[in-house]
N, C-alpha and C positions, 0 to 999 in steps of 0.2 A: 489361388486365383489363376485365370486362364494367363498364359503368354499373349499378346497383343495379335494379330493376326491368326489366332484360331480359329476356325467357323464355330459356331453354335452345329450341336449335334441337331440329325433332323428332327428326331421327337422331341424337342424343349417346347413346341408346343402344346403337347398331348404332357407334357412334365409340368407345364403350369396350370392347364386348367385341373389338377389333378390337389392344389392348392385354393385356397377362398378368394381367389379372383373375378373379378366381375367385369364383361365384357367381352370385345373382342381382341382377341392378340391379334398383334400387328408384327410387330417384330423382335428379333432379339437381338445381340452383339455381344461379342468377349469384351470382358470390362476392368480396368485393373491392368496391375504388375507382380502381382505375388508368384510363390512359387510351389505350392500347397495345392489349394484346391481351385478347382476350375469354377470362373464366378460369371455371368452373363448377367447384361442389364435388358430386360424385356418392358414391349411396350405394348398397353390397352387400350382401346377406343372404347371409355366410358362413356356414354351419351355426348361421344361427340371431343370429347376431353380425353388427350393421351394423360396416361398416368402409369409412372415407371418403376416399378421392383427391381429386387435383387435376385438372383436365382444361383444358388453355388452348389457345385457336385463335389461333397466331399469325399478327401480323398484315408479311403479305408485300410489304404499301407501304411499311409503314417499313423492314422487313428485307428486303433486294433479294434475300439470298443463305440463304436457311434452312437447306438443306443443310450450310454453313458452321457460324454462326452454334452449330447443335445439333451440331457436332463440338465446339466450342468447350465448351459446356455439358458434353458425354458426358464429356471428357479431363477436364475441370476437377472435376466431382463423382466421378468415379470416381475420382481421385485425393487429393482429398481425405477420402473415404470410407476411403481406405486409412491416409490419415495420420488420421486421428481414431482408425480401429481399432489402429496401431500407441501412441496416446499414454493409451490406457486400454480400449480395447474399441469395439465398433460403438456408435454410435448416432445410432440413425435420425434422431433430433429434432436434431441438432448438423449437419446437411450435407443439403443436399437431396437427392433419392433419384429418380430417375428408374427408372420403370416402362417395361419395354421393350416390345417388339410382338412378337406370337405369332411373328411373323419375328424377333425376336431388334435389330430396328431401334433408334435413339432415339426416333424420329419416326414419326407415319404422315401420309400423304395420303390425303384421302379422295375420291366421285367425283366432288366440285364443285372441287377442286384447291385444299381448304387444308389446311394443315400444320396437325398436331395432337401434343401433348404430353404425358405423364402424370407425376405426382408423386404420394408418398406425402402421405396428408395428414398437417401436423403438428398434433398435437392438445393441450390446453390451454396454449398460447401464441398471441398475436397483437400485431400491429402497434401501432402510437403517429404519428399525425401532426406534433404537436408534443412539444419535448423541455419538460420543467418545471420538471427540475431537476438537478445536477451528477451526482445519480449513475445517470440515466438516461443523459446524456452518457460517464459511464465505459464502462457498459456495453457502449451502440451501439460506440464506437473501440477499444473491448477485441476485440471481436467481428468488426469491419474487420479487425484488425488480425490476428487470428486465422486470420482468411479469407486474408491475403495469406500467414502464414506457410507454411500448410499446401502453398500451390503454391509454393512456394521454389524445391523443387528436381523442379518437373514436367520431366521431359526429353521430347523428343522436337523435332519441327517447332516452329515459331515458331505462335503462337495467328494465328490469322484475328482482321483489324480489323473487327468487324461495323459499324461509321462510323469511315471512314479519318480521320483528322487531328481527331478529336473533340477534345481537349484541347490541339491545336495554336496556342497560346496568339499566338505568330506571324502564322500565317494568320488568324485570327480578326480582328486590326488590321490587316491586308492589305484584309478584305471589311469594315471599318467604313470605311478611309479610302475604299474604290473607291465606298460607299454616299454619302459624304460627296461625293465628285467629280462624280457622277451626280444625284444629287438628285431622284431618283424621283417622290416625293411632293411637293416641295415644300417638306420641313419644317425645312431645314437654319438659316434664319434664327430660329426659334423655340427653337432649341436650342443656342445658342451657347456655354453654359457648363459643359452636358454634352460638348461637341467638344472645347470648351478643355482639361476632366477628362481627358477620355481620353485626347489629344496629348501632355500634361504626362506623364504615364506610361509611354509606347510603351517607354522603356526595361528596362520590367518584362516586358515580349513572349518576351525570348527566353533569359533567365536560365535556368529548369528545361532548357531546350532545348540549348542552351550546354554546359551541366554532364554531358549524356549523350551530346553527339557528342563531347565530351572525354573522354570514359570516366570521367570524376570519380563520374558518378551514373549506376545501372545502370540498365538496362529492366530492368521485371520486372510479374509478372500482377498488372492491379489490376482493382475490382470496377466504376468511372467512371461509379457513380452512386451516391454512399453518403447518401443521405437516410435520415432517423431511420425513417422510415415503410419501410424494404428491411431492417431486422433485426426479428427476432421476440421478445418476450420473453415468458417464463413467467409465466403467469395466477398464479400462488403465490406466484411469487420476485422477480418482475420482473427476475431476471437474463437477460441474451441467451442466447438459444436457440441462433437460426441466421439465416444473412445469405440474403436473398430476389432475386430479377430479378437474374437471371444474363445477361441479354441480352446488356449490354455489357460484360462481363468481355474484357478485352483486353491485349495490350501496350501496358505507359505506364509513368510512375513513382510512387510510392509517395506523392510529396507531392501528386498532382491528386486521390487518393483521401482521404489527409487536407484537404487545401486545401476540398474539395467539405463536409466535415463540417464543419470550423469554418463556411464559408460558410452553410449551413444550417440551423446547430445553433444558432450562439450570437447570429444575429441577435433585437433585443428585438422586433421588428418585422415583420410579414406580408411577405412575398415582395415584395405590391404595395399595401403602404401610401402612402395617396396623401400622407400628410404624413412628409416624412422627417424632418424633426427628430425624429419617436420612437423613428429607428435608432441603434442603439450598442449595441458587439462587447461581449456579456456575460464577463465576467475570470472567474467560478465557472464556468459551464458550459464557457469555452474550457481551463481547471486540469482538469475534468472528462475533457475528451477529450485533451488529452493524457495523462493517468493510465493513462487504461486503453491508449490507443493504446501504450503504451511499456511497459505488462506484458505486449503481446502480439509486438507489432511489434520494438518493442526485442533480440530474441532475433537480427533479424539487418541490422536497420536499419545504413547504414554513416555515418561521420564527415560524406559534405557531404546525406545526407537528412536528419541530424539538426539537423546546423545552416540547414536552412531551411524548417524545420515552422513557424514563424509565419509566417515568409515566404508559403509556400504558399497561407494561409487568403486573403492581399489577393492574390495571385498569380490565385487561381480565383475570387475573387470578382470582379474586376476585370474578366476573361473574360467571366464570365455578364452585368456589365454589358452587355461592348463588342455580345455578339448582341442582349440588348434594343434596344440604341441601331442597330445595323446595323439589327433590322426596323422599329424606327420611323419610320428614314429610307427605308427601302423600300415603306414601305407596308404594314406589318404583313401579309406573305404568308408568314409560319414557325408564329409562336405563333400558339394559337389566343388573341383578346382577346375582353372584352366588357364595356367600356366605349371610349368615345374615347380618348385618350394610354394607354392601360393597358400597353404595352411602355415609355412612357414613362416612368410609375411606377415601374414593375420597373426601372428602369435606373437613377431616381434611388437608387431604395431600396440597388440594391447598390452605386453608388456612394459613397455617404451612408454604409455599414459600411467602404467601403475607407476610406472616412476618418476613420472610430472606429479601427480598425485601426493607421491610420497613427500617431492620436493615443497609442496604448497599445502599441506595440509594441516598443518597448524593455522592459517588465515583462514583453509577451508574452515574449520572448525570453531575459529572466532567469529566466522560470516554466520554460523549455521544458529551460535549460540545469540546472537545479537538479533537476528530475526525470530527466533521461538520465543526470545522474551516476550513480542510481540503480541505473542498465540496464548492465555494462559494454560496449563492444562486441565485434561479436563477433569471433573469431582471424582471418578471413578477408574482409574489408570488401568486400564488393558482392559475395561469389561467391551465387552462384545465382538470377542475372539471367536470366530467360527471352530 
């Protein structure tokens, strides 16, 4: 999405009618906070009635393969769109909506050779950067959770990985130790207790991993980036709307999309708070998300995803550690920083929660066990694995 004071390029006019828009354009504006793709909200004088899209210019350096990438998005919302119309009727505000091209395309390119995208707009709901409190937490993982149902039973080809091994928890400790042996920058003797962290653990690498080449735990479509700020909720109700940035929707399993929420959600503490002692895994907001994640999820969740939904939360947080610590020791060439140690921070900080985590995770896991009783499971345990 664009940065806030962007202009809109001049042709986004000639870029939307190039899409099944009706009427006349009126205007456009950069819309949003992301840091990804450039997103603009455009407005049409329908017979008289403005009526407002989405308009986003993806961005082709981080996504090598667009063409992909919006097959993924088309399959995924079209088929969700059918299962929301099957569980009560259309609606538009509950699934994103992809506006096609006067070719009937997902996408357009235009003559400077970028992809282009269109969305209905949703109107009175928006986003939350931070969660405040447990029932905002129900919401968001209600609404995860809803999102994964719905592609249960997507058939066809296997989804395109739009970033291969993103959640390859595995590999991830493969490129901290190579970082570690290499020592790029320099920094490896300043960080010795972050190395120690990370070593002591490796055994948590390959667990989720383990469990799905054993067929215990199935692949199946997750959304592999569930920040609170990717669901929508109603300006009235504050209940979830609709789950947003589709990008990397992909094959994985079900716990790196919950894992990434707990991660997230029930941290007390800024991403990169430079003093970690104010980190610690909030017990309400993590009761929160599991609630809602298990009135939605629950319908087909199987025996070993449920018993390692706590697990998951230090699993993916441990992760987003190891890349902190991998660019620290490279040299900070991934995240963008802007300060000095600032991936350093981000690494203490999520480590500093894996170890709230650790400290709590026995209640985590009797919280987790006491509400699934709740869910039974379901007749078929793991069918409808993408």
């Amino acid at each position: 999405m664009s940065q806030p004071g962007n202009r809109p390029p001049a042709d986004l006019p000639e870029v939307a009618q190039s899409f099944q828009l009706f009427g006349r354009y009126v205007d456009g504006a950069p819309y949003g906070s992301g840091h990804i793709n450039d997103t603009f909200v455009i407005t049409m004088d329908q017979a008289g009635r403005p009526v407002r899209y989405l308009l986003q210019r993806i961005n082709d350096r981080v996504f090598k393969n667009v063409p992909a990438l919006m097959e993924n998005v088309q399959r995924v919302t079209d088929h969700a769109l059918g299962a929301s119309a099957k569980s009560g009727g259309h609606d538009s505000r509950r699934v994103l909506t992809l506006v096609r091209t006067r070719e009937g395309a997902a996408w357009h390119r235009d003559p400077h050779g970028a992809f282009w995208r269109c969305y209905l707009f949703i109107e009175n709901a928006r986003t939350h950067d931070l969660v405040e409190n447990a029932r905002q937490a129900y919401e968001a993982a209600r609404a995860f959770g809803e999102f994964q149902r719905m592609l249960v039973d997507l058939r066809g080809p296997r989804l395109h990985e739009t970033i291969p091994g993103f959640h390859n928890t595995r590999s991830r400790f493969e490129a901290f130790r190579r970082a570690v042996d290499a020592d790029r920058a320099g920094r490896v003797r300043s960080v010795g207790a972050e190395i120690e962290f990370a070593l002591a653990r490796e055994g948590m690498a390959g667990v989720v991993l383990d469990l799905m080449a054993r067929g215990e735990m199935p692949e199946r479509i997750t959304h592999n980036d569930t920040k609170f700020n990717n669901v929508m909720l109603d300006e009235a109700t504050s209940q979830a709307v609709c789950v947003i940035d589709l990008d990397t929707v992909m094959p994985g399993s079900a716990l790196y999309d919950f894992g990434d929420m707990v991660r997230s959600a029930t941290n007390s503490a800024a991403e990169d708070e430079p003093d970690a002692s104010k980190v610690t895994m909030r017990m309400d907001i993590f009761e929160g998300l599991v609630s809602g994640y298990a009135a939605s999820a629950g319908a087909f969740l199987n025996a070993a995803e449920r018993a390692h939904l706590a697990f998951a939360g230090k699993l993916i947080t441990y992760e987003i550690g190891l890349r902190f610590l991998t660019d620290h020791l490279e040299g900070d060439v991934y995240f963008k920083t802007k300060r000095q140690g600032h991936n350093l921070d981000r690494c203490r900080t999520q480590f500093a929660l894996v170890a709230s985590i650790e400290r709590q995770e026995g209640a985590m896991q009797g919280l987790v066990e006491r509400i699934m009783k709740t869910h039974p499971l379901p007749s078929e345990s793991g069918k409808g694995g993408n």
